[in-house]
DSSP file (Angstrom, degrees, kcal/mol; ACC not computed):
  #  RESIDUE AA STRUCTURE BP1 BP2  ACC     N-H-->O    O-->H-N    N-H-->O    O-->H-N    TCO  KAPPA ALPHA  PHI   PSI    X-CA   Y-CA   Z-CA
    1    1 A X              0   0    0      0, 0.0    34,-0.7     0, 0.0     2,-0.3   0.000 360.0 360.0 360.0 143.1  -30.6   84.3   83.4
    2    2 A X  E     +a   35   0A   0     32,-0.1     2,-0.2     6,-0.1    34,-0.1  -0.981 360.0 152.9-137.0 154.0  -30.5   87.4   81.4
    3    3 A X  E     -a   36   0A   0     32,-0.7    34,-2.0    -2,-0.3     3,-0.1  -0.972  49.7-110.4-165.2 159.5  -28.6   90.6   82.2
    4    4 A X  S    S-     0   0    0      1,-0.2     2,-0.1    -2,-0.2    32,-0.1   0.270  95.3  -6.2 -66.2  -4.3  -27.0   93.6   80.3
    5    5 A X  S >  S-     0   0    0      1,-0.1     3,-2.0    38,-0.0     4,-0.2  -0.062  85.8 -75.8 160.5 112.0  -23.9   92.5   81.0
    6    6 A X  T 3> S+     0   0    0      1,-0.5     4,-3.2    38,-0.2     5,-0.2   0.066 121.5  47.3-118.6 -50.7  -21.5   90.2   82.7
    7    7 A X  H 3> S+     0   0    0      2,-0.2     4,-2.0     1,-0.2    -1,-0.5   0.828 111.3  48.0 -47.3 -32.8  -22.1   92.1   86.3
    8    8 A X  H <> S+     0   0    0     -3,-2.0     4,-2.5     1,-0.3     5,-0.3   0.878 106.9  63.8-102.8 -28.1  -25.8   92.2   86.2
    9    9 A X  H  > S+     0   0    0     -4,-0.2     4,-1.7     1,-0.2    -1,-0.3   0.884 109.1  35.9 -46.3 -41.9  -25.6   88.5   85.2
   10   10 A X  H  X S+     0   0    0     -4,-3.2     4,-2.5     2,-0.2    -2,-0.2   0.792 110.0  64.1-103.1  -3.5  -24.1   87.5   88.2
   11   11 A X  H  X S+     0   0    0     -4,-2.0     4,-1.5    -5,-0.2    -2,-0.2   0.915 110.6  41.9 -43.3 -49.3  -26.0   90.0   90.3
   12   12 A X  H  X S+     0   0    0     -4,-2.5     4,-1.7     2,-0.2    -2,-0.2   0.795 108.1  55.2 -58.8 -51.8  -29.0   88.2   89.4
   13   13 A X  H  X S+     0   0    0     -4,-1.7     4,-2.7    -5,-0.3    -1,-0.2   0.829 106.2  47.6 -67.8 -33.1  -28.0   85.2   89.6
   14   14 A X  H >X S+     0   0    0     -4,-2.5     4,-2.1     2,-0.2     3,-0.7   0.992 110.6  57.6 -39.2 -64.7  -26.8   85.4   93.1
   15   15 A X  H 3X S+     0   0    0     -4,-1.5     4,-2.2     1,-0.3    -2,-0.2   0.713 110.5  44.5  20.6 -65.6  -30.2   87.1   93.6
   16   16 A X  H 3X S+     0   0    0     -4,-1.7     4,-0.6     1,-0.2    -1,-0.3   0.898 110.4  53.5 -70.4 -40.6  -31.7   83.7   92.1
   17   17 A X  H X< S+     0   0    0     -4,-2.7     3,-1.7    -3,-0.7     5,-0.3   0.952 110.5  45.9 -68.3 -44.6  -29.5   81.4   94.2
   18   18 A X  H >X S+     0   0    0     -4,-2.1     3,-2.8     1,-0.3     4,-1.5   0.931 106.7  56.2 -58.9 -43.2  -30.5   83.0   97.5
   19   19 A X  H 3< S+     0   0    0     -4,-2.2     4,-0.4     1,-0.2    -1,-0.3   0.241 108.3  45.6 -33.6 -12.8  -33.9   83.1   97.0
   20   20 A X  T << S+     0   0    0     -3,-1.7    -1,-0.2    -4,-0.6     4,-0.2  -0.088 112.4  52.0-119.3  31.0  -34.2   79.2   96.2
   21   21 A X  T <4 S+     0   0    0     -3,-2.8    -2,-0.2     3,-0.1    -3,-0.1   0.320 103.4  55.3 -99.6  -3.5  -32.1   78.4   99.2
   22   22 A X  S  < S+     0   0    0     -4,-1.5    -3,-0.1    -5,-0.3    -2,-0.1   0.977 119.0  37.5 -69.9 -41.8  -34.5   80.6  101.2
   23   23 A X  S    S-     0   0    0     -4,-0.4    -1,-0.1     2,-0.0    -3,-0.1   0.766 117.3-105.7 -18.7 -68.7  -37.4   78.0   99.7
   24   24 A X  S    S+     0   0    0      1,-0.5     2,-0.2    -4,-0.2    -3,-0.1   0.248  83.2 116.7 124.0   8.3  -35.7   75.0   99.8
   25   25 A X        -     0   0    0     -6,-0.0    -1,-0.5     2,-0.0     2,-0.3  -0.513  52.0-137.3-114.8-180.0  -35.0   74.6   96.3
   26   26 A X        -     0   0    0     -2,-0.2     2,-1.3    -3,-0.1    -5,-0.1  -0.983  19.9-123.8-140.3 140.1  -31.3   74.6   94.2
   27   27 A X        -     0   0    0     -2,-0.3     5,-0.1   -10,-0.1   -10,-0.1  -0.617  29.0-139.2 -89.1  69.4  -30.4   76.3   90.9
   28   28 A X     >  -     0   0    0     -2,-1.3     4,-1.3     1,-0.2     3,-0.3  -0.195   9.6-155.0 -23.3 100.3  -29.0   72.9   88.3
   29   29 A X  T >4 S+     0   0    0      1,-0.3     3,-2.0     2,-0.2    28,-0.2   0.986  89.8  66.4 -53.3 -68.9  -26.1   74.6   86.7
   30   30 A X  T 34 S+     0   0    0      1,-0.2    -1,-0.3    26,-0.1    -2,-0.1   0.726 108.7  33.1 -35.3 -26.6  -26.6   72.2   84.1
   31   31 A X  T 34 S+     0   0    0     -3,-0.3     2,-0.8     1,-0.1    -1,-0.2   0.609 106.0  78.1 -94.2 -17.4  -30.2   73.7   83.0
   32   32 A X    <<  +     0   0    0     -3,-2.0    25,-0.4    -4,-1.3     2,-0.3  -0.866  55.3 161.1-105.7 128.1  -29.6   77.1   83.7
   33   33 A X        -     0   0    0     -2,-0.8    25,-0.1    23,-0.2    26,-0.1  -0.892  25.1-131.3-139.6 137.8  -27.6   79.3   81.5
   34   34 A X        -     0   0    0     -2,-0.3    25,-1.1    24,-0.1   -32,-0.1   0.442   9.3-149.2 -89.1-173.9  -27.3   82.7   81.1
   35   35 A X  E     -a    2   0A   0    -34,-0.7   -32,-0.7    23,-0.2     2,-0.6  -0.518  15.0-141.6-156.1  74.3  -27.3   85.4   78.3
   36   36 A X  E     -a    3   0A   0    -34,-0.1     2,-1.3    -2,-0.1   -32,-0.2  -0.345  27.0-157.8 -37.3  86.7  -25.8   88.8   77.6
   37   37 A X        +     0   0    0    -34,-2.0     2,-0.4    -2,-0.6    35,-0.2  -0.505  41.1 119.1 -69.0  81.8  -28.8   91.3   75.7
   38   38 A X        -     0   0    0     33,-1.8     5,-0.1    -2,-1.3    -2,-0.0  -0.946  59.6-158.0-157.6 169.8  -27.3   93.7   74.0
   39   39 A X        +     0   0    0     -2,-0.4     2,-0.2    33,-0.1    -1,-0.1   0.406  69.5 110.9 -89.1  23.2  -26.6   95.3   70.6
   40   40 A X        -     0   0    0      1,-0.2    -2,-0.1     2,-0.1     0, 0.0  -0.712  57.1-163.6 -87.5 150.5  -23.4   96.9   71.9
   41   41 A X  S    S+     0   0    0     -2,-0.2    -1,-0.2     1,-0.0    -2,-0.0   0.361  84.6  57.4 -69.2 -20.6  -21.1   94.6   69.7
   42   42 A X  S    S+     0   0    0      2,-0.1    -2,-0.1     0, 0.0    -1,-0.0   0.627  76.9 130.9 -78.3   8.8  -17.5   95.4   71.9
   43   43 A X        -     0   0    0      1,-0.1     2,-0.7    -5,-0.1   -38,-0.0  -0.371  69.6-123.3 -71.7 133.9  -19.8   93.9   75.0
   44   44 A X        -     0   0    0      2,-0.0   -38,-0.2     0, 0.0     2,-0.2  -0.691  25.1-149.5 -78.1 117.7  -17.2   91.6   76.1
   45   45 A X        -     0   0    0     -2,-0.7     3,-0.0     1,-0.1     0, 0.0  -0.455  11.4-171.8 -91.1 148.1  -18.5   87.7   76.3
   46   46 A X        -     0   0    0     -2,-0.2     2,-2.9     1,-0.0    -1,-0.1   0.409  19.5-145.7-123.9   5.9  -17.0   85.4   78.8
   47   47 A X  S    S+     0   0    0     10,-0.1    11,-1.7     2,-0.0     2,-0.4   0.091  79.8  36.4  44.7 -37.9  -18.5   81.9   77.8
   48   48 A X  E     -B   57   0B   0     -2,-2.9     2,-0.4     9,-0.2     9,-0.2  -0.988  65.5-161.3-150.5 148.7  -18.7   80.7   81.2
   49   49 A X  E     -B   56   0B   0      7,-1.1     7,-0.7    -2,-0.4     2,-0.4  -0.932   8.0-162.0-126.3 106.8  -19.5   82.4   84.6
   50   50 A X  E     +B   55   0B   0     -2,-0.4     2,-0.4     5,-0.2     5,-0.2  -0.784  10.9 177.3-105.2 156.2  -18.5   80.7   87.7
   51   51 A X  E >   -B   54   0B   0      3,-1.1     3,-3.1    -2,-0.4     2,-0.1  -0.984  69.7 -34.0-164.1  98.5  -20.4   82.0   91.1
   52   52 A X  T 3  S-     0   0    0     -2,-0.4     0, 0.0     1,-0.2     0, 0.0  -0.632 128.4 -24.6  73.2-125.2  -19.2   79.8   94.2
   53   53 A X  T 3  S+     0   0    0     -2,-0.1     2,-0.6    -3,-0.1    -1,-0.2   0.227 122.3 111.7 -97.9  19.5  -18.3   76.1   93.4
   54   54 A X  E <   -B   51   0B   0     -3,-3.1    -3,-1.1   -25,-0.0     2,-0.4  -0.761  50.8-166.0-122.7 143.2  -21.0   76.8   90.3
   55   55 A X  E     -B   50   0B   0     -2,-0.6     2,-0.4    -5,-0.2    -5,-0.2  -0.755   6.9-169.9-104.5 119.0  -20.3   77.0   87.0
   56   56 A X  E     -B   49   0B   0     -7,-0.7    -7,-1.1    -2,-0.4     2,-0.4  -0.914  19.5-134.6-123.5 132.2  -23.3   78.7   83.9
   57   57 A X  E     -B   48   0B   0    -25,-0.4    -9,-0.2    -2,-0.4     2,-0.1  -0.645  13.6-117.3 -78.7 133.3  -22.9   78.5   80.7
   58   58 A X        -     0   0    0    -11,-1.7     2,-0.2    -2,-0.4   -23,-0.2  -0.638  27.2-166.9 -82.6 142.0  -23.4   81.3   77.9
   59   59 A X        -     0   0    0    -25,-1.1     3,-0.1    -2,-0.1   -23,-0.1  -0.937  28.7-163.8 -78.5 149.8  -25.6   81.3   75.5
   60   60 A X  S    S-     0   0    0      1,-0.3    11,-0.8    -2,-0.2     2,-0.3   0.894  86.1  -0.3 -82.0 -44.3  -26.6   83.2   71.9
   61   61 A X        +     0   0    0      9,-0.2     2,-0.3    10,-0.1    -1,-0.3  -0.908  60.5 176.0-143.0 153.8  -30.1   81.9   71.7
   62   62 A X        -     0   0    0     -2,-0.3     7,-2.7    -3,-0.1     2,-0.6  -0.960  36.1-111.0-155.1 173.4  -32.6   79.7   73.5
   63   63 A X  E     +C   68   0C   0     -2,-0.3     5,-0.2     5,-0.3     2,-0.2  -0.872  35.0 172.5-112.5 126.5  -36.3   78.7   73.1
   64   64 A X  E >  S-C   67   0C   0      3,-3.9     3,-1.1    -2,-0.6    -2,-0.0  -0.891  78.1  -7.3-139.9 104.1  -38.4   80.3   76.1
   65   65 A X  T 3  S-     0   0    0      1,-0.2     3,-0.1    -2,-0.2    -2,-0.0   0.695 126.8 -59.0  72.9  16.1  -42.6   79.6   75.2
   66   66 A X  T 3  S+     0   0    0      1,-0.4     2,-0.3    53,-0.0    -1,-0.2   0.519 123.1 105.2  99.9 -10.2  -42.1   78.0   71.6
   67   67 A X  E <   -C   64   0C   0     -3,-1.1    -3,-3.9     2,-0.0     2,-0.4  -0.933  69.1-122.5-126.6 160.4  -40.3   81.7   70.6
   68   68 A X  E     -C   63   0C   0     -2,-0.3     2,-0.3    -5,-0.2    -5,-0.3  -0.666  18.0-158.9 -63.9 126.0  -36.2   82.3   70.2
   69   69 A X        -     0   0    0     -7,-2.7     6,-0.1    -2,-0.4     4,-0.1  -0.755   6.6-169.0-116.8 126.6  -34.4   84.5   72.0
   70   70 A X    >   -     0   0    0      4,-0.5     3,-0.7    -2,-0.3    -9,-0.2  -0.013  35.5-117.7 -95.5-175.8  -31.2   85.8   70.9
   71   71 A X  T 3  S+     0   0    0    -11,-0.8   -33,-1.8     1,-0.3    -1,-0.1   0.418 120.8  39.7 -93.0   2.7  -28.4   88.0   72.8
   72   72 A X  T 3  S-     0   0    0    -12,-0.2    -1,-0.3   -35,-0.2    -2,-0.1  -0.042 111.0-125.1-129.6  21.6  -29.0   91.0   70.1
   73   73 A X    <   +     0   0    0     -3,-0.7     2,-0.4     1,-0.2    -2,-0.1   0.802  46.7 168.2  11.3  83.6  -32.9   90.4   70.2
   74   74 A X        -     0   0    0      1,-0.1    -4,-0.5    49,-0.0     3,-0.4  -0.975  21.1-166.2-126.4 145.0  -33.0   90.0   66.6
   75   75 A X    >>  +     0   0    0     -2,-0.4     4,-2.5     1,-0.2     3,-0.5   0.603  59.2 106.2-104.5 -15.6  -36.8   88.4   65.7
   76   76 A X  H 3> S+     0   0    0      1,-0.2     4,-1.3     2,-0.2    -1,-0.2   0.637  80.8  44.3 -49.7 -14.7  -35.9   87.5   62.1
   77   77 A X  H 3> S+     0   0    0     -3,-0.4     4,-0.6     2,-0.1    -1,-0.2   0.922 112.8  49.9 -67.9 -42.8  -35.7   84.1   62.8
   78   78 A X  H X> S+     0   0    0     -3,-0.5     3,-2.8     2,-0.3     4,-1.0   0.884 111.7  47.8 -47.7 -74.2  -38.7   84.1   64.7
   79   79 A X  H >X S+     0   0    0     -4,-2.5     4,-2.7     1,-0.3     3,-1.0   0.902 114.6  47.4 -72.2 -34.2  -40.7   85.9   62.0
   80   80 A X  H 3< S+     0   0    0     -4,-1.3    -1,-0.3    -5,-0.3    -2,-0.3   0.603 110.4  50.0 -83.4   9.1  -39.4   83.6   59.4
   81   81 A X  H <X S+     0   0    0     -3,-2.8     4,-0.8    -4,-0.6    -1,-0.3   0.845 114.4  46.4 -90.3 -14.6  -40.1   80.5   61.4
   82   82 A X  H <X S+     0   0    0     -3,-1.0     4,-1.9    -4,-1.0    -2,-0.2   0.908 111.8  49.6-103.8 -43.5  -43.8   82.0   62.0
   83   83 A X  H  X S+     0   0    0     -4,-2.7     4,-2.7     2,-0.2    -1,-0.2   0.892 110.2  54.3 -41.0 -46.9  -44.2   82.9   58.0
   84   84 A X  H  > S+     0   0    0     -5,-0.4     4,-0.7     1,-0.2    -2,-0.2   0.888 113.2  46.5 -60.4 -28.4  -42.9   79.1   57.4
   85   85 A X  H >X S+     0   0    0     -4,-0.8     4,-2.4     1,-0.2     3,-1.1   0.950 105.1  52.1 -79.4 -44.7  -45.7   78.1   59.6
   86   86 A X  H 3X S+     0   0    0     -4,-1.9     4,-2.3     1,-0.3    -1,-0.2   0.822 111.7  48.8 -66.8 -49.4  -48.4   80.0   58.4
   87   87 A X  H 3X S+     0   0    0     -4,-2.7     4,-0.8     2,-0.2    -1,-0.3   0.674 102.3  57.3 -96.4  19.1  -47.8   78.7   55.0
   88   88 A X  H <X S+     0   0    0     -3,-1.1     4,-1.2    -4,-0.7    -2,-0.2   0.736 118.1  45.5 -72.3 -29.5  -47.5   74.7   56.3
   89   89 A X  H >X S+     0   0    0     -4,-2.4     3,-1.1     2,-0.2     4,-0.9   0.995 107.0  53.7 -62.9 -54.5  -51.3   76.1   57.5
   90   90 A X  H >X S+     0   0    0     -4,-2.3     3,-4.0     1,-0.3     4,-1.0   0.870 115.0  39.8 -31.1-121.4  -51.8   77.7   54.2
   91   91 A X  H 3< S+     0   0    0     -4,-0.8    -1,-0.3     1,-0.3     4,-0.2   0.458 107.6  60.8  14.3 -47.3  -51.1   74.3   52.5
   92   92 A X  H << S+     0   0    0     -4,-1.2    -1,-0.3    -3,-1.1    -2,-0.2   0.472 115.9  34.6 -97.6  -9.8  -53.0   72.1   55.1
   93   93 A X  H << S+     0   0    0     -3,-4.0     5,-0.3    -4,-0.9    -2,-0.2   0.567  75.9 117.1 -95.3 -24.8  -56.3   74.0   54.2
   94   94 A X  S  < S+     0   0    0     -4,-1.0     4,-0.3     1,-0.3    -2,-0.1   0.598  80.6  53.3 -16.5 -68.3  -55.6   74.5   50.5
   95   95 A X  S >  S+     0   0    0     -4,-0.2     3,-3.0     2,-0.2     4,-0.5   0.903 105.6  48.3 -29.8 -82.0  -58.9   72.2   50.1
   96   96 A X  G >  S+     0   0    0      1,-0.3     2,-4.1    -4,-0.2     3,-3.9   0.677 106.1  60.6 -35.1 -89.5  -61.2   74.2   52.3
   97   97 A X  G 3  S+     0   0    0      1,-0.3    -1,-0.3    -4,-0.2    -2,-0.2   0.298 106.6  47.3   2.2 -26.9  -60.1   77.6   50.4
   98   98 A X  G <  S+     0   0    0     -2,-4.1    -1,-0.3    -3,-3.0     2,-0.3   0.425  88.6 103.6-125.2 -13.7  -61.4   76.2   47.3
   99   99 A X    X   -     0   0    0     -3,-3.9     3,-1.1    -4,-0.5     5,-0.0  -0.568  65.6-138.3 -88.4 146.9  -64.8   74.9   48.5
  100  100 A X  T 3  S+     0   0    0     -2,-0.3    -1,-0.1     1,-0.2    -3,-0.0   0.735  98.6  62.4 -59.3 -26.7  -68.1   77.0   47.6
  101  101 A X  T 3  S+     0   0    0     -5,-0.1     2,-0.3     1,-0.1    -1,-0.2   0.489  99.3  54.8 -95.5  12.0  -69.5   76.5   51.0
  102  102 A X  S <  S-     0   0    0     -3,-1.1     2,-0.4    -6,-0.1    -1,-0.1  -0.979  78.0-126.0-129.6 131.1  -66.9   78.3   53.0
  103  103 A X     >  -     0   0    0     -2,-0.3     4,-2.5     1,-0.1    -6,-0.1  -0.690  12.4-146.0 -87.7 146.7  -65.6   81.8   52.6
  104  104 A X  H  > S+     0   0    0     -2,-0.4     4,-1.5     2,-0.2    -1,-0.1   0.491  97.0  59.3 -84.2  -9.2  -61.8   82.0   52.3
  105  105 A X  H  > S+     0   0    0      2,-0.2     4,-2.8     3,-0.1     5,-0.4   0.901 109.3  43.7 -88.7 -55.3  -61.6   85.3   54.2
  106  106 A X  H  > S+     0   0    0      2,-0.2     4,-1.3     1,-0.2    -2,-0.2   0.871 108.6  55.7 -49.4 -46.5  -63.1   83.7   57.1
  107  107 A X  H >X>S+     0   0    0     -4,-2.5     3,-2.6     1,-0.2     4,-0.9   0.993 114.4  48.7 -40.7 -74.0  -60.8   80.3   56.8
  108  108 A X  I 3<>S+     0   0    0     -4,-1.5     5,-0.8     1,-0.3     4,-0.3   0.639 108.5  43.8 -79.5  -0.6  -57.9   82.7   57.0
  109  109 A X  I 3<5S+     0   0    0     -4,-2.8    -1,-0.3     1,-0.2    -2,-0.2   0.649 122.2  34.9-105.7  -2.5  -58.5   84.8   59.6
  110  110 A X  I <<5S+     0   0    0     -3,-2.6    -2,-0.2    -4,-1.3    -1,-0.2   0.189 134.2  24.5-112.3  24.0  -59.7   82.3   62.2
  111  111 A X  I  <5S+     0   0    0     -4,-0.9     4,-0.3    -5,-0.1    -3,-0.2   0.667 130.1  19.1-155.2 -23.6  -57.2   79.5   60.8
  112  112 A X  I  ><S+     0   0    0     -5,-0.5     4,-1.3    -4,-0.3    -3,-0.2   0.490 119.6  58.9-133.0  -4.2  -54.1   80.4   59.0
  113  113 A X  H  ><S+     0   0    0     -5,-0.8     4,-1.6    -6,-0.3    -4,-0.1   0.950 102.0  53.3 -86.1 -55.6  -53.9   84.1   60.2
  114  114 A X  H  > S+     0   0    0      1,-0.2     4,-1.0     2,-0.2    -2,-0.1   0.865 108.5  61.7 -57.2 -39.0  -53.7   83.0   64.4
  115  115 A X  H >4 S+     0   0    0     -4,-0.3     3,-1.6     1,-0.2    -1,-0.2   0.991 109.8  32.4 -36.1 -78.5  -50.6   80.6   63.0
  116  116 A X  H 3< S+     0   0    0     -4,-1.3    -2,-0.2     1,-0.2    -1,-0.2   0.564 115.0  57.9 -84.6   4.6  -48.4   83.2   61.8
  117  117 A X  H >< S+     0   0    0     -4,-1.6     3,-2.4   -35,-0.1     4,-0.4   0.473  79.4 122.6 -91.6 -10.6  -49.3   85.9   64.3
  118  118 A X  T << S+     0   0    0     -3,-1.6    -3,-0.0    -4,-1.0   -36,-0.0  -0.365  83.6   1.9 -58.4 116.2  -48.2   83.6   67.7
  119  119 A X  T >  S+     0   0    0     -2,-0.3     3,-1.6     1,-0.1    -1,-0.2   0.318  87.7 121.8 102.5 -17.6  -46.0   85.1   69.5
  120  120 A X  G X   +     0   0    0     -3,-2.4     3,-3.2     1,-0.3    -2,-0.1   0.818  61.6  75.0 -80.6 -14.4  -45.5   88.2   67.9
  121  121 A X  G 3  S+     0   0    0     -4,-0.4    -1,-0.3     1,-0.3    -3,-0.1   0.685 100.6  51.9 -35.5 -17.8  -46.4   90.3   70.9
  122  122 A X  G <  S+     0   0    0     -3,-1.6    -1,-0.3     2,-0.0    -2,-0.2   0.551  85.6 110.8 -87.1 -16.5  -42.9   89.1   72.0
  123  123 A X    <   -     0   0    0     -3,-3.2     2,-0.5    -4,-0.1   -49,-0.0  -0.565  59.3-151.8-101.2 136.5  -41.5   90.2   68.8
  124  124 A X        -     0   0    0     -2,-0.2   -49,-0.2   -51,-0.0     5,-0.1  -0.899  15.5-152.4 -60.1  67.6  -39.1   93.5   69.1
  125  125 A X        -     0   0    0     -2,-0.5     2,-0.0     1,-0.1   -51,-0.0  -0.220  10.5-159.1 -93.0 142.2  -39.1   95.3   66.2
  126  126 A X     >  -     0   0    0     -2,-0.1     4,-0.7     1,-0.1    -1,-0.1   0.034  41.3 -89.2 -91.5-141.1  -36.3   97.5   64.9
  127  127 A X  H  > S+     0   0    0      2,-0.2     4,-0.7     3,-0.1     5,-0.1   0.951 127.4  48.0 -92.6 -50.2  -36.8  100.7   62.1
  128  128 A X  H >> S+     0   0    0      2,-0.3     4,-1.9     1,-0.2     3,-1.0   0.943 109.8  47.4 -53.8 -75.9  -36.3   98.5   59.4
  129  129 A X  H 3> S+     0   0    0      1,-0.3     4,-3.2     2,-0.2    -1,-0.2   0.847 111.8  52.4 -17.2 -59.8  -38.6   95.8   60.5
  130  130 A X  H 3X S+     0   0    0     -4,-0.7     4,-1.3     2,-0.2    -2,-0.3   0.776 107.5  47.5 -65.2 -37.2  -41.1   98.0   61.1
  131  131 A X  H <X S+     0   0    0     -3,-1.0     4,-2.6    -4,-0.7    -1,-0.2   0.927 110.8  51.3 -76.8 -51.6  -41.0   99.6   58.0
  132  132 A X  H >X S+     0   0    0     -4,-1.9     3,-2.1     2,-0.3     4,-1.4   0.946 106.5  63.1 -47.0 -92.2  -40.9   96.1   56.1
  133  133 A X  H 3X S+     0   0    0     -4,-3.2     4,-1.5     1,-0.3    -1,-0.2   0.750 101.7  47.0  15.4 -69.6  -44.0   95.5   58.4
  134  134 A X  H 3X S+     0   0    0     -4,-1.3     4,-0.6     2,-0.3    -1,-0.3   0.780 106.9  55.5 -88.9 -28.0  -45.7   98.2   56.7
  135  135 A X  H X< S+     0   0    0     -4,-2.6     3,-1.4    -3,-2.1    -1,-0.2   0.926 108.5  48.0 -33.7 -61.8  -44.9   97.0   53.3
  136  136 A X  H 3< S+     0   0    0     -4,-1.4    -2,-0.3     1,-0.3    -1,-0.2   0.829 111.0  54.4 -65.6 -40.5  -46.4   93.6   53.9
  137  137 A X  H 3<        0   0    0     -4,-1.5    -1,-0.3    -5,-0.3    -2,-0.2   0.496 360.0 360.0-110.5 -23.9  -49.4   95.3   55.3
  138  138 A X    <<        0   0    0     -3,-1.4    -1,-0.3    -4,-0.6    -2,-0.2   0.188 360.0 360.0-129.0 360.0  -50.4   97.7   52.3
């Protein structure tokens, strides 16, 4: 569950719980835990949220599709796990790159390029980033 704050967390999560008793299904406290997003730093954190007899756990970060997300949606890990990837690709082609009968522009833009660009539609960029961004780029 993700919410702006401790209230909208458990709005939501009620929300969630009626809706999969309306189904037939039940929300496993153990798998589900929630998430405060925000950059406010004073946001007051509460570690655990209890909602009837059930009890959710706070998280900073979790893996949702292969990408992180943290409670201040900061992507720097994210970009530097996707740079680390891109050059295990880098590395794992080194051969091709080198051979006469392949162009290396082509190698990298259908093969080592698609690596370190997964995901980044997801990516949240601040001013800084973005400007770093544009560095890398020129």
């Amino acid at each position: 569950m993700l919410g702006e704050n401790p209230q909208a967390i458990r709005e939501n999560t009620g929300i969630l719980l009626e809706a999969s008793k309306e189904i037939g299904l039940e929300v496993n406290p153990e798998k589900t835990k929630y998430m405060i997003m925000s950059r406010d730093e004073n946001i007051i954190r509460n570690g655990n949220i209890k909602i009837g007899n059930l009890s959710f756990e706070e998280v900073e970060k979790f893996k949702y599709l292969g990408a992180t997300v943290t409670n201040i949606n900061d992507t720097r890990e994210e970009i530097k796990h996707s740079i680390n990837m891109g050059n295990a690709c880098y590395y794992s082609v080194e051969k091709l790159l080198s051979s006469s009968l392949l162009s290396e522009v082509r190698i990298y833009k259908t093969v080592i390029l698609p690596v370190v660009l997964y995901g980044c539609e997801t990516w949240t960029l601040t001013l800084r980033e973005e400007h770093r961004l544009r560095v890398y780029e020129n």
